[in-house]
Structures are given as structure tokens and as C-alpha cells.
C-alpha positions as CSV (number, residue, x, y, z in Angstrom):
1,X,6.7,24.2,2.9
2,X,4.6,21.2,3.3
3,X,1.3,20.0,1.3
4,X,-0.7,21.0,4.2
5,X,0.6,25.0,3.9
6,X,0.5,25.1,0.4
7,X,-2.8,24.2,0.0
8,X,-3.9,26.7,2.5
9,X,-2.5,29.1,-0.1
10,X,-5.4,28.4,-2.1
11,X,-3.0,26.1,-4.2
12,X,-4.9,22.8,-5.7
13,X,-3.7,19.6,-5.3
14,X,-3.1,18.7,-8.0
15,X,-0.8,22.0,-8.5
16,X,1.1,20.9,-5.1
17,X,1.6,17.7,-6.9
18,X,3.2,19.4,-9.7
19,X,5.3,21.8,-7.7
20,X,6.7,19.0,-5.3
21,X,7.4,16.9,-9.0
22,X,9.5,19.8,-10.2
23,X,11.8,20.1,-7.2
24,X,15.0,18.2,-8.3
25,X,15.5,17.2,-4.8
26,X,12.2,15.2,-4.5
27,X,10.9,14.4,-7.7
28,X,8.6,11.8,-8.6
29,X,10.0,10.3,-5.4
30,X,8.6,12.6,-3.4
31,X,5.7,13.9,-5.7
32,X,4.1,10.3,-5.8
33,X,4.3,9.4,-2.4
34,X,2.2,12.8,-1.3
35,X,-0.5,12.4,-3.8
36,X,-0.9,8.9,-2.7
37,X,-0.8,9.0,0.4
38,X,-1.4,12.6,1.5
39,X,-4.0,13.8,-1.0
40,X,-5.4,10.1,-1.7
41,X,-5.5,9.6,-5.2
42,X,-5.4,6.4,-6.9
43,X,-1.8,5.1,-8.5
44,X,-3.2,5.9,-12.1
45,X,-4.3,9.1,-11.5
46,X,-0.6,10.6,-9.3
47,X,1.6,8.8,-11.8
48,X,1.0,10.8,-14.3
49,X,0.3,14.1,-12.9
50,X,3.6,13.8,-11.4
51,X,5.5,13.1,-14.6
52,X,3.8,15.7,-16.3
């Protein structure tokens, strides 16, 4: 699923961002990227929702 589907779920984004963070396949590799540059939050505020 991408960002875009799961937040048509009615999921947050910050919740995406913790779900994509969890997935051992992406990680914070994927998880910081997306709330960057998908969702548009600053660096301070994605870093640590996605080690959370």
C-alpha cells in the first residue's frame, strides 16, 4: 500500500509514518524519506516520529 491509500483509510500521518518505520524492510530508510518528502514535515519533527 502506499502513503496516498493509507491515508485515505482515515489513517494519520503521522500513524503512516509509524507503520512504514516498523516494516523491517523499509525502516527509518523508508519512513524518513515519506514524511519528508511526501507528508512535508521538517527533519526534526520525522526523525523522531520514525524512531519512535
Amino acid at each position: 500500500m502506499s502513503p496516498e491509500e493509507l491515508l485515505s483509510l482515515g489513517f494519520s500521518k503521522e500513524l503512516v509514518v509509524l507503520i512504514i518505520s516498523a516494516l523491517p524492510i523499509f525502516e527509518l530508510r523508508g519512513a524518513i524519506p515519506v514524511a519528508i518528502n511526501v507528508f512535508h514535515f521538517p527533519w526534526y519533527y520525522a526523525l523522531p516520529l520514525a524512531i519512535i
